[in-house]
PATORNU-32588 format. One record per residue (C-alpha): x, y, z. Coordinates in steps of 0.25 Angstrom, whole numbers, plus 2048, in hexadecimal, padded with zeros to 3 digits. Example, Ala and Ser with C-alpha at 12.3 -4.5 7.8 and 13.67 -1.06 7.14 Angstrom:
residues 2
8317EE81F;8377FC81D;
This chain:
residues 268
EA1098A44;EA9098A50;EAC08BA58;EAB090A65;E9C090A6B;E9509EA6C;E8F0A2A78;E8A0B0A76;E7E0B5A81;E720B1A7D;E750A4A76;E71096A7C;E7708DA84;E79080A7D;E7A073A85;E7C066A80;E76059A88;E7E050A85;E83042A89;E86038A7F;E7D02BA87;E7002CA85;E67028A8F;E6D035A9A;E6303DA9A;E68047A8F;E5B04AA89;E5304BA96;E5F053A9B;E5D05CA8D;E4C05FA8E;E4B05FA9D;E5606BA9D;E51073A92;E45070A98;E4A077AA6;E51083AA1;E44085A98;E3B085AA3;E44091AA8;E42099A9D;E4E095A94;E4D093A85;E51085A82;E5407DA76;E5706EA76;E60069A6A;E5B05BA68;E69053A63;E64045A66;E6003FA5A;E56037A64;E4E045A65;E4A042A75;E4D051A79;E42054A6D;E39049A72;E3B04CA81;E3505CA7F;E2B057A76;E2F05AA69;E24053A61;E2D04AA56;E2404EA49;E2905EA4D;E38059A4D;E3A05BA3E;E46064A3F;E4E063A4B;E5E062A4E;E61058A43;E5D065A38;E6406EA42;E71067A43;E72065A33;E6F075A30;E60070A2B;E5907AA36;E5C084A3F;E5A082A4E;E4F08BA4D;E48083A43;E4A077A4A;E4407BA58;E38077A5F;E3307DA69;E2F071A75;E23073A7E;E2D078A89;E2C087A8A;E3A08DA86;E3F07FA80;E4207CA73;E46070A6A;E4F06EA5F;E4A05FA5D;E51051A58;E4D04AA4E;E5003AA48;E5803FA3D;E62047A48;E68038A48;E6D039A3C;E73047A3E;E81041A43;E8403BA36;E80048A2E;E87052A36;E94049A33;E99050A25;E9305FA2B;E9C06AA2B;E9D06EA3A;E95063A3D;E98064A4E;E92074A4C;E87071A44;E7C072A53;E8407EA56;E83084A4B;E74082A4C;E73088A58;E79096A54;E6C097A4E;E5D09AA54;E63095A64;E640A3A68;E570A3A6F;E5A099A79;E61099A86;E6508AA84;E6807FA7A;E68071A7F;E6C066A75;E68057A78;E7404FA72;E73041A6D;E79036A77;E85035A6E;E9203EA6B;E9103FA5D;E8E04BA53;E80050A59;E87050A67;E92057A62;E8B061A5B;E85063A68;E91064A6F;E95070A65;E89077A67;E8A079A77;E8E07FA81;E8C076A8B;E88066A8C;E81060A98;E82052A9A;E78048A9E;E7F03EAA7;E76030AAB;E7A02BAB9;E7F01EAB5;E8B016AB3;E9101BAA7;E8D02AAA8;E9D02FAA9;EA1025AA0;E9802AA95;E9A039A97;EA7039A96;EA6038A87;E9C044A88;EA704DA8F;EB3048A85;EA804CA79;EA6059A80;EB505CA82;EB7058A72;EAC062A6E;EB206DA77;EBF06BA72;EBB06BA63;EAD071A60;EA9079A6D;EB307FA76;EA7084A81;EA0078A82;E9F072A92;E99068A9A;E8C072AA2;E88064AA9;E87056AAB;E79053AAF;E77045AB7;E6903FAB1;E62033AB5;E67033AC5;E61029ACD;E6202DADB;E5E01FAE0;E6A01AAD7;E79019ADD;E7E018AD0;E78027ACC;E7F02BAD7;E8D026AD5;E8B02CAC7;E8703AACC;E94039AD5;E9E035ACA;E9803FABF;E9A04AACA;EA7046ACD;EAD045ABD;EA5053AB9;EA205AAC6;E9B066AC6;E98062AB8;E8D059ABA;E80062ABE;E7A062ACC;E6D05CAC8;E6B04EAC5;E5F047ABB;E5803EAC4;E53032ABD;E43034ABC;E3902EAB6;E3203CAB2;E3D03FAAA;E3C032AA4;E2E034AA0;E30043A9B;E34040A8E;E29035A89;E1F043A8C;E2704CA84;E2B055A8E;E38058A96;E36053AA4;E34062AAA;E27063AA1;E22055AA6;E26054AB5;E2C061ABA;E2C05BAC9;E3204FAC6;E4104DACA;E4604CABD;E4105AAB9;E45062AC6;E5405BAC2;E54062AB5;E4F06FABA;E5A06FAC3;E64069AB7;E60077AB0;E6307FABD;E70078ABD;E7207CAAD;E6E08AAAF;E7708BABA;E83086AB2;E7F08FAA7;E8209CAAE;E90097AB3;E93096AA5;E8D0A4AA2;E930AAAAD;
């Protein structure tokens, strides 16, 4: 199979959410945006790559109907098809994570092509969706990779605090390596700031210097801090489902715009 990523009409979108802190608001980012783009009639599925299996949690993926999920898929057990659920969102479906997805590094180790082995999944039964968002681990090893490989674009959840450009400079230097070796197509769609506190100088001088390093990079919106968000996930449900008029849910129904937006540039 040819290295270089296909990108025929009518295949999906594949995005990567990615940041390789934990604690970002990558998950939230990952539900709350499939989520969004469902709720305007886009078939969605979420990749869940975080051993932690908080994306299969968060959509309410009951854990005793998680018995095939991206660990199978990612060592050629099951197809994609096979492993999908569909979640109570309308248009939204899950390929779960499991415990044993932990161990899934260590195994992919001594596989032929082991950087392709998502990709080569997603040849397979995706055809029907409009986008793929894969929720990568917080870390930059194999699982990420494999995601990297897989897309065509990452987003990246940025926290306002301290040691935000510090820590995603290790992202972009990962994302360059994969673009140079494995995936030649694969860009940056955005950099989302999560977790802004309004009432905090500190978010503010962030904002500022992530705006001036990545300019029209980083995406209009910001994630307020909110405790609806916060509480979403204890329920089972992406925020828009549990508190659509909160101000955490209007922020990632005007994320989505933003993507949207930024996809028809790219298909222009």
């Amino acid at each position: 199979m040819s290295t270089e990523l296909r990108n025929k009409p009518g295949t999906p979108r594949i995005l990567a959410i990615a940041n390789q802190k934990g604690g970002v608001g990558k998950t939230t980012t990952a539900i709350n945006l499939a989520t969004a783009l469902a709720a305007i009639h886009k078939r969605v599925l979420i990749i869940d790559l975080d051993p932690q299996g908080n994306a299969s949690t968060g959509v309410g993926a009951d854990r005793t109907a998680r018995r095939t999920g991206s660990y199978h898929v990612l060592l050629g057990e099951a197809t994609v098809g096979a492993a999908m659920l569909e979640t109570d969102v309308p248009g939204l479906w899950l390929v779960p994570s499991g415990v044993d997805l932990a161990g899934a590094e260590i195994e992919l180790v001594g596989l032929a092509r082991r950087e392709y082995r998502l990709r080569q999944s997603l040849d397979h039964d995706t055809g029907e969706f409009d986008y793929i968002l894969i929720d990568c681990p917080p870390a930059l090893g194999l699982l990420t990779i494999n995601a990297l490989v897989a897309a065509q674009s990452v987003l990246v959840p940025l926290q306002c605090e301290f040691f935000a450009l510090e820590g995603v400079s290790h992202l972009v230097k990962t994302i360059e390596r994969v673009r140079q070796v494995f995936n030649p197509t694969l860009d940056i769609q955005g950099i989302v700031l999560t977790m802004f506190d309004s009432r905090n100088k500190l978010s503010d001088m962030v904002a500022a210097d992530v705006r001036g390093y990545f300019g029209d990079k980083v995406y209009e919106t910001v994630i307020p801090r909110n405790v609806r968000v916060s509480e979403a996930p204890s329920h089972g449900k992406p925020v828009l489902l549990y508190d659509l008029r909160c101000a955490g849910s209007q922020a990632y129904v005007n994320l989505a715009s933003e993507v949207l937006r930024r996809e028809r540039r790219v298909a222009a």
